[in-house]
Backbone as JSON, one array per atom type, in Angstrom:
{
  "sequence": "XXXXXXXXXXXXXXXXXXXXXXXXXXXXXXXXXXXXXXXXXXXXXXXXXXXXXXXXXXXXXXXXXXXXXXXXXXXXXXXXXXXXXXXXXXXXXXXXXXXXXXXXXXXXXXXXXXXXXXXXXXXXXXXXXXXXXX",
  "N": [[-10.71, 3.5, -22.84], [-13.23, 3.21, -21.94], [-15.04, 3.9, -24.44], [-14.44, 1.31, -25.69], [-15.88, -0.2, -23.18], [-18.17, 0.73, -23.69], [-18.86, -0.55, -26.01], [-18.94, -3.0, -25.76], [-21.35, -3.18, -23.87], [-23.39, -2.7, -25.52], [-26.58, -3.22, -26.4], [-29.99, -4.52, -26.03], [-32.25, -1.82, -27.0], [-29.91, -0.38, -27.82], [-28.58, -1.86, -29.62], [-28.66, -0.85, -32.64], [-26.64, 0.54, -33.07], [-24.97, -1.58, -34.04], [-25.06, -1.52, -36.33], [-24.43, -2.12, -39.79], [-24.0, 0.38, -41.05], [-23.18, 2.25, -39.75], [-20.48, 1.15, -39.01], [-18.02, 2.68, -40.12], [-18.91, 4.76, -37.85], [-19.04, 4.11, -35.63], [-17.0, 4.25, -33.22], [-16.51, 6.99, -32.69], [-19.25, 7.62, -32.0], [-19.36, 5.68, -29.72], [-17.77, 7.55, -27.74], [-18.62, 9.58, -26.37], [-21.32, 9.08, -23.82], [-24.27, 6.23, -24.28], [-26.36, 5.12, -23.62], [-28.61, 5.46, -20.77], [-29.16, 2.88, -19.8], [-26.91, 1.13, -20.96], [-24.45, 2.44, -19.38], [-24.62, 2.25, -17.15], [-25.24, -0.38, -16.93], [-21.6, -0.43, -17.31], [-21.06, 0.62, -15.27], [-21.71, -0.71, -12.95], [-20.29, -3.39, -13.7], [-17.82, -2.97, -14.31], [-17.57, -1.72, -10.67], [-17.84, -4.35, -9.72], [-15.99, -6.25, -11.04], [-13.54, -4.62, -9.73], [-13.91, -4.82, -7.13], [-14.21, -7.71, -6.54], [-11.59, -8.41, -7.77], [-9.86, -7.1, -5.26], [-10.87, -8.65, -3.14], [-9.63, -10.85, -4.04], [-7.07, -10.58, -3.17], [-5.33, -11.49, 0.02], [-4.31, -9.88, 2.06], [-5.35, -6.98, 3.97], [-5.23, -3.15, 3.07], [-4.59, -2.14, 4.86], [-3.08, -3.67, 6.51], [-1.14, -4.15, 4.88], [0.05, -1.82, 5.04], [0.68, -1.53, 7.75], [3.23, -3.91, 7.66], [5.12, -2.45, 5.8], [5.7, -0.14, 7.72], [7.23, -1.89, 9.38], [9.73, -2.19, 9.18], [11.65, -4.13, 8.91], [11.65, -5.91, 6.99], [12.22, -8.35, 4.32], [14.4, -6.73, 1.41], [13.47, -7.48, -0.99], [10.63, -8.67, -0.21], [9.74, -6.42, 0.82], [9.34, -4.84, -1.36], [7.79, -6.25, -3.0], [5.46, -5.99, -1.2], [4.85, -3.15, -1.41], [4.38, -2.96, -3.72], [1.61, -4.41, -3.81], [-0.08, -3.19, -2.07], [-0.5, -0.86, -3.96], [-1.63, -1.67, -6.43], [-3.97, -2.2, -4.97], [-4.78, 0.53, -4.11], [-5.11, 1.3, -6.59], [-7.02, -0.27, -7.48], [-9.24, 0.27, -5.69], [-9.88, 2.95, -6.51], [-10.04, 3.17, -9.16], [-12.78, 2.02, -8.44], [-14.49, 3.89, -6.78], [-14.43, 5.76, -8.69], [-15.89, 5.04, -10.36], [-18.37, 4.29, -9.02], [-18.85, 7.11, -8.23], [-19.28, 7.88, -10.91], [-21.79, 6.42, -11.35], [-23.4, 7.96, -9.42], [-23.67, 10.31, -11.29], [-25.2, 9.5, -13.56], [-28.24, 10.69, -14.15], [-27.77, 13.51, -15.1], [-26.29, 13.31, -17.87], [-26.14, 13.64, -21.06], [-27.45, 11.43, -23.26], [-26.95, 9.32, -26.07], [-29.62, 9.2, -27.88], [-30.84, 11.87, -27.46], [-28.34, 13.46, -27.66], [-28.3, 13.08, -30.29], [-31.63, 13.74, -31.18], [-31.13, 16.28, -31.13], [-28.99, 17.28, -32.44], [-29.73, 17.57, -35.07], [-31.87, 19.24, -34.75], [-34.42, 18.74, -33.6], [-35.21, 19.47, -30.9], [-36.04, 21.72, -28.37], [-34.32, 24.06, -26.52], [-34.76, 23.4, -24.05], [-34.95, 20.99, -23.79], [-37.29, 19.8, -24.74], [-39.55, 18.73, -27.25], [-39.64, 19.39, -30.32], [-42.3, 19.97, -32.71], [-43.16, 20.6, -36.24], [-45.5, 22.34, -38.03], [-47.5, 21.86, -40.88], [-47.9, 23.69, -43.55]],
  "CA": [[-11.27, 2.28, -22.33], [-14.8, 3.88, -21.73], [-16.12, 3.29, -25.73], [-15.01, -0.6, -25.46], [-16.71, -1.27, -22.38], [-19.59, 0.74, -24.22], [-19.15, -1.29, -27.31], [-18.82, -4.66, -25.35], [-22.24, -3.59, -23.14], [-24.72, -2.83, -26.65], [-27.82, -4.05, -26.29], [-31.52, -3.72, -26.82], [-32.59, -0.74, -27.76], [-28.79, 0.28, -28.52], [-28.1, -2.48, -30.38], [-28.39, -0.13, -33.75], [-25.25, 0.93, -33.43], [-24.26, -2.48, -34.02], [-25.51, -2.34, -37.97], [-23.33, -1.9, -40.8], [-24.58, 1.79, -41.52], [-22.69, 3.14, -38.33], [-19.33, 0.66, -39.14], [-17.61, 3.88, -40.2], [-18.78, 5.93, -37.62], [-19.31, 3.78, -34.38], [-16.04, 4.32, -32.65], [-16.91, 8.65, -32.36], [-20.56, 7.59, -31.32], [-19.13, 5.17, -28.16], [-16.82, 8.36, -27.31], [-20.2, 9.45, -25.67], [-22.5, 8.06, -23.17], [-24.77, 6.06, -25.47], [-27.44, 5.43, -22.91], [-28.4, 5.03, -19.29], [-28.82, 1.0, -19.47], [-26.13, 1.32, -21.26], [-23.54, 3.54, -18.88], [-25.21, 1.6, -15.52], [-23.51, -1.75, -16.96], [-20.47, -0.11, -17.22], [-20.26, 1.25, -14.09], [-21.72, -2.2, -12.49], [-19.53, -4.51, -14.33], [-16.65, -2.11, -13.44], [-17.65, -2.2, -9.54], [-18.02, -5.73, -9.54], [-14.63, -6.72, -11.32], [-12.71, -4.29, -8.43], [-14.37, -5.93, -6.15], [-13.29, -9.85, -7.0], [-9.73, -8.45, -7.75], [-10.06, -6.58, -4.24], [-11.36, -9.68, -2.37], [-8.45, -12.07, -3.94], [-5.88, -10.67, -1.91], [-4.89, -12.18, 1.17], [-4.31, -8.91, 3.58], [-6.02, -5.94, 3.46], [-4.54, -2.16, 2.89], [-4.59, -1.75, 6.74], [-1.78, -4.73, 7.02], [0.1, -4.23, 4.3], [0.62, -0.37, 5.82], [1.76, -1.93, 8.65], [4.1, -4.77, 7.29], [5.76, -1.87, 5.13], [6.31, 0.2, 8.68], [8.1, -2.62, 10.09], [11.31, -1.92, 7.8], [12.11, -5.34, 9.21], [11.26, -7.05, 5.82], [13.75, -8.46, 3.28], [14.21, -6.07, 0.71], [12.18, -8.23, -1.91], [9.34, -8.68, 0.57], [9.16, -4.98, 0.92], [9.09, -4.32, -2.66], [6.38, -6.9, -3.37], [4.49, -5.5, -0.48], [4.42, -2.04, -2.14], [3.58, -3.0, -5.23], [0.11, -5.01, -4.16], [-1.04, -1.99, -1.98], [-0.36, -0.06, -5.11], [-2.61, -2.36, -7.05], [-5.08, -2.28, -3.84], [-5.12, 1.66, -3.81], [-5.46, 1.65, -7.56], [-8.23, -0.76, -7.83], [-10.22, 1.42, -5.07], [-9.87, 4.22, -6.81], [-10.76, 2.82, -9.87], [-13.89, 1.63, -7.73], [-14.61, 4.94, -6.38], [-14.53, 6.98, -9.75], [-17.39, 4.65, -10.98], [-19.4, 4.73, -7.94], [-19.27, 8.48, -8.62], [-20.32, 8.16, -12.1], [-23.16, 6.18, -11.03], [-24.67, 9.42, -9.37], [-24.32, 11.88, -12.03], [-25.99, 9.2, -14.5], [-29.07, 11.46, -14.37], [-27.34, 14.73, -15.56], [-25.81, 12.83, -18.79], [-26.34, 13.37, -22.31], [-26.99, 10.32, -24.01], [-27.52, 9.57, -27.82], [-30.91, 9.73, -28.29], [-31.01, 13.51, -26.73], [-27.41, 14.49, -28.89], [-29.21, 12.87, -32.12], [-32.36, 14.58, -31.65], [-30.65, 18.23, -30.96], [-27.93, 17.91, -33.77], [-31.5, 17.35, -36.22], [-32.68, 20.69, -34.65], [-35.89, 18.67, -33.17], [-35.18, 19.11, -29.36], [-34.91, 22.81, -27.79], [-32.9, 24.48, -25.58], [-34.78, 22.79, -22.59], [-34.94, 19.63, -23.94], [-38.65, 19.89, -25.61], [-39.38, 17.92, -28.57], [-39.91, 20.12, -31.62], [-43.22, 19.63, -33.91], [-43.19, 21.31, -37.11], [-46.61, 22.2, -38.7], [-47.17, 21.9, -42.23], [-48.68, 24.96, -44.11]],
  "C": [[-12.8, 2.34, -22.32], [-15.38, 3.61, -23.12], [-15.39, 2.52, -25.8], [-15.52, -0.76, -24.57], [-18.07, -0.77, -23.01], [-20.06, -0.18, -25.35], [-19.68, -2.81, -26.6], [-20.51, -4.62, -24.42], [-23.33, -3.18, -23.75], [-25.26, -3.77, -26.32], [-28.78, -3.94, -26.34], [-31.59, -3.01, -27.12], [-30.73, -0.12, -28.28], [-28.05, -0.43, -29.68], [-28.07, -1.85, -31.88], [-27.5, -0.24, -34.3], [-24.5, 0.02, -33.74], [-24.19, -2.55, -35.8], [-24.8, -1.45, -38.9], [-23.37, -0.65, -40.87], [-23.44, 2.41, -40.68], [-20.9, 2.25, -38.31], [-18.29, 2.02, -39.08], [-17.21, 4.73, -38.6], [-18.54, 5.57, -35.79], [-18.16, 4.28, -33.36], [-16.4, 6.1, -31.69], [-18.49, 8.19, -31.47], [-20.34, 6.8, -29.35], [-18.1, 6.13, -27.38], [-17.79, 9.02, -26.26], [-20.68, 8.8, -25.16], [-23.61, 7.2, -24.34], [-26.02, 5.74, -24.63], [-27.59, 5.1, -21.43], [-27.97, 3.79, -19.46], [-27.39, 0.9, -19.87], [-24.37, 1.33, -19.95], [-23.62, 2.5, -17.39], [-24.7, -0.03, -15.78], [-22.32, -1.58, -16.78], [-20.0, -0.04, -16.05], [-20.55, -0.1, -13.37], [-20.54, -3.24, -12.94], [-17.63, -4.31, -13.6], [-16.0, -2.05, -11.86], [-17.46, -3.69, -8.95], [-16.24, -6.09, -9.56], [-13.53, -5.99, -10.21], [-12.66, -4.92, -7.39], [-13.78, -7.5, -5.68], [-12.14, -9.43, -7.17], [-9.38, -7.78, -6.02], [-10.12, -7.75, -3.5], [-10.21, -10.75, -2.78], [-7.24, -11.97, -2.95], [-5.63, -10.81, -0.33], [-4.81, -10.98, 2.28], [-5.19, -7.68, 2.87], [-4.96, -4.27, 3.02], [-3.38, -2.31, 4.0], [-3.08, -2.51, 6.95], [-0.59, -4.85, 6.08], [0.97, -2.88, 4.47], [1.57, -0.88, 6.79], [3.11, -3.04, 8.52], [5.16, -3.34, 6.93], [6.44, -1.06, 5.97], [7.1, -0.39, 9.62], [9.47, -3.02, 9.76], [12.02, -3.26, 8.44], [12.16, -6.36, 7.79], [12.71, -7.1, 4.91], [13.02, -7.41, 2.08], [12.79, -6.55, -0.54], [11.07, -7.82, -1.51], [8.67, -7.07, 0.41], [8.77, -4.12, -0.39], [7.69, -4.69, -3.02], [5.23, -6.31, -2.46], [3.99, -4.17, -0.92], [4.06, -2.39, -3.35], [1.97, -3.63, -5.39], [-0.21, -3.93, -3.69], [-0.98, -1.03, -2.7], [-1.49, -0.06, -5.57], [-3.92, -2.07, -6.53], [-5.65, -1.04, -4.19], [-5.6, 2.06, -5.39], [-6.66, 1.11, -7.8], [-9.64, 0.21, -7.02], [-10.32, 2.87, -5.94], [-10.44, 4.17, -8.11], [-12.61, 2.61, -9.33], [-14.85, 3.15, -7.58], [-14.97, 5.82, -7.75], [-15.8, 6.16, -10.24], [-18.54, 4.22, -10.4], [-19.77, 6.0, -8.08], [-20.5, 8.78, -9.81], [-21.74, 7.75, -12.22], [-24.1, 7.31, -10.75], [-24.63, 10.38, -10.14], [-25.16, 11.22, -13.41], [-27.4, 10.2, -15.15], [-28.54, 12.95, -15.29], [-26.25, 14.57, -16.99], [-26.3, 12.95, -20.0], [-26.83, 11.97, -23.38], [-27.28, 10.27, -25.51], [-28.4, 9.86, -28.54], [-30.82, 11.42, -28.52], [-30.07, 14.11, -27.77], [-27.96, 14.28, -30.19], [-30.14, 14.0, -32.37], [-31.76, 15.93, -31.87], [-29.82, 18.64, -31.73], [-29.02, 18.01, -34.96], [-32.37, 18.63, -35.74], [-34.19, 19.94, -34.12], [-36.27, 18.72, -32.03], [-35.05, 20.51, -29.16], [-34.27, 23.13, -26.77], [-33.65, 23.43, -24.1], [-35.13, 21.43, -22.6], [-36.5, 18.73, -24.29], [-38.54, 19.53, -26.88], [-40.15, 19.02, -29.85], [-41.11, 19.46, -32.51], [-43.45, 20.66, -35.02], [-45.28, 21.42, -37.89], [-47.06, 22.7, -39.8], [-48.44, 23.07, -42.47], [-49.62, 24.53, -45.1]]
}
């Protein structure tokens, strides 16, 4: 899922990857972070959409815990009731894993950085290589 929402959130400076040259190859390149702006839509867009599916439903966790402890319900009821706080606990959690990723944005690779360093022009500490001609 992670290289389409990268494909779907190209844009300025990444837009490159959009040009015929990279047709071939694009798919392996969005398998990778491709850049902050990039990665920080993702995870926004991501937060957001939990959010609005989060906020449509009518009770919260809290009440559908307790409905489900009141083994009073018709069977149906009790089914349907487990199956939204399913949804609920999945969408948080979804939520949660890309709130995470938000903070390790800094400690991320992105394309630029793997480009330069597979080209040998970056070294080990992430210093840009100048060659000087003889």
């Amino acid at each position: 899922m992670l290289p389409y929402l990268r494909l779907i959130a190209l844009g300025g400076n990444d837009s490159f990857l959009l040009e015929s040259i990279f047709r071939n190859t694009i798919w392996g390149h969005l398998e990778l972070p491709v850049s902050r702006a990039n990665e920080e839509l993702i995870c926004q867009v991501m937060l957001d959409a939990c959010k609005t599916a989060l906020s449509s439903y009518h009770t919260t966790v809290e009440e559908d815990k307790k409905l489900k402890e009141q083994n009073s319900l018709d069977p149906r009821l009790e089914i349907a009731v487990g199956i939204r706080l399913g949804e609920k606990k999945m969408l948080q959690q979804i939520a949660d894993l890309f709130e995470e990723r938000k903070t390790e944005l800094d400690g991320l690779e992105y394309y630029q950085e793997r480009r330069l360093r597979q080209l040998g022009l970056v070294g080990e500490e992430g210093d840009l290589i100048f060659w000087e001609s003889k």
